[in-house]
PAMI-604152 format. One record per residue (C-alpha): residue number from 1; x, y, z. Coordinates in steps of 0.02 Angstrom, whole numbers. Each point is the difference from the previous one (the first is absolute). Last residue first. Example, Ala and Ser with C-alpha at 12.3 -4.5 7.8 and 13.67 -1.06 7.14 Angstrom:
[r 2; [684; -53; 357]] [r 1; [-69; -172; 33]] 
***
This chain:
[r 101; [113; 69; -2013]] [r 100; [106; 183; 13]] [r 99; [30; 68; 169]] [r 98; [-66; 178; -7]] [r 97; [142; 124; 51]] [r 96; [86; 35; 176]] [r 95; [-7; 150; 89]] [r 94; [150; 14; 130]] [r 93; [-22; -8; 190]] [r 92; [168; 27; 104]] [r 91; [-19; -52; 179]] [r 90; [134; 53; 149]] [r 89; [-36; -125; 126]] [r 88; [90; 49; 175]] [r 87; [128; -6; 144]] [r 86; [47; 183; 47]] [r 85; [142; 29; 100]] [r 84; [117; -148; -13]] [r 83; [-30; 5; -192]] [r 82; [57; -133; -94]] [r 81; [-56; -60; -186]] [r 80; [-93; -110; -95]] [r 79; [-55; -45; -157]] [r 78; [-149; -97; -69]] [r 77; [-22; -87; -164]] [r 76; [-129; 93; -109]] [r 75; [-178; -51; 37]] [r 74; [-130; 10; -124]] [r 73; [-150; 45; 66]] [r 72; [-170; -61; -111]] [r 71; [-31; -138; 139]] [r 70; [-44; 111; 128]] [r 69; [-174; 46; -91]] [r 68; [-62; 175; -74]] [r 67; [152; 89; 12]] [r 66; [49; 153; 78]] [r 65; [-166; -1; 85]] [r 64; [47; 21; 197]] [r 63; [-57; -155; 6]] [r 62; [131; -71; -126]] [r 61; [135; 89; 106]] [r 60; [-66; -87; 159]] [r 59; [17; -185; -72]] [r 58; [189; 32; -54]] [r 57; [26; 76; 159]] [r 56; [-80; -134; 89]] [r 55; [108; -147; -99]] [r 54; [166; 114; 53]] [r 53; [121; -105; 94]] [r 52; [-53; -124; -179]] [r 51; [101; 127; -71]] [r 50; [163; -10; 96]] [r 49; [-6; -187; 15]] [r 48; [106; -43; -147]] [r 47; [120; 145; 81]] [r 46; [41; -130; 128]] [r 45; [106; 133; 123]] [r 44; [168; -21; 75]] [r 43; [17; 121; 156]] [r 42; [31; 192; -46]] [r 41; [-116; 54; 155]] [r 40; [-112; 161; -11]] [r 39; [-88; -63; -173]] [r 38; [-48; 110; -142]] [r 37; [-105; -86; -133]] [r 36; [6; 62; -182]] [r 35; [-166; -93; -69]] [r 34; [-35; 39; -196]] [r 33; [-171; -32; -75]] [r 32; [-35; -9; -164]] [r 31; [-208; 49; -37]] [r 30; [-117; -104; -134]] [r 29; [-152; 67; -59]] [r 28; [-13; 164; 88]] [r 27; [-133; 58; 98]] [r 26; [34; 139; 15]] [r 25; [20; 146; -144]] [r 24; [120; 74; 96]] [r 23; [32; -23; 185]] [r 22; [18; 130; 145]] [r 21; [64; -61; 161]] [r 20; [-94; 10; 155]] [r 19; [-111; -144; -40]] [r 18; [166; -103; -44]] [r 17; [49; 36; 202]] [r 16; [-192; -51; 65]] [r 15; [20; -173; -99]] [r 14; [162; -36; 50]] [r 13; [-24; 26; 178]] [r 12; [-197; -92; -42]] [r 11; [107; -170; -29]] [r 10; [147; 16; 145]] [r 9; [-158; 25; 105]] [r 8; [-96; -151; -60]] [r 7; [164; -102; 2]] [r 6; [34; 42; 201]] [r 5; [-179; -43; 32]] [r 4; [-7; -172; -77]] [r 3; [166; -30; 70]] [r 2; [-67; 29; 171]] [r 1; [-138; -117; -40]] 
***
């Protein structure tokens, strides 16, 4: 239950921050998304891992209506960085075209 809770706030966090952002001519079809995470500790990291850290996010940004359905992101492969001061996500959302069937 506690992870139940923990998700649905990591979920509307993302949600609430794209609301604050303006977006053109959303939603878009497909979207590339690029994860930079800054860590406080330089211990070895599983970057494999580093998106799936961010399932909510992914699920929040689609309710916030930058795409239609979570499955239209396209994530790039995740970096990361240190920052002793200021541990974060930094998120970079580019407009993606039309997949073609």
């Amino acid at each position: 239950m506690r992870k139940h809770r923990i998700t649905r706030a990591y979920r509307a966090a993302a949600r609430e921050a794209m609301a604050a952002v303006q977006v053109e001519s959303a939603p878009w079809p497909t979207a590339t998304v690029a994860l930079t995470y800054y860590f406080k500790t330089n211990r070895k990291r599983d970057l494999d891992n580093l998106n799936s850290w961010f399932k909510a996010g992914f699920d929040g940004l689609a309710d916030a209506g930058i795409v239609d359905d979570d499955s239209a992101f396209i994530p790039a492969p995740p970096s990361w960085e240190i920052d002793k001061l200021c541990p974060r996500i930094e998120i970079k959302i580019t407009a993606g075209e039309k997949p073609s069937v």
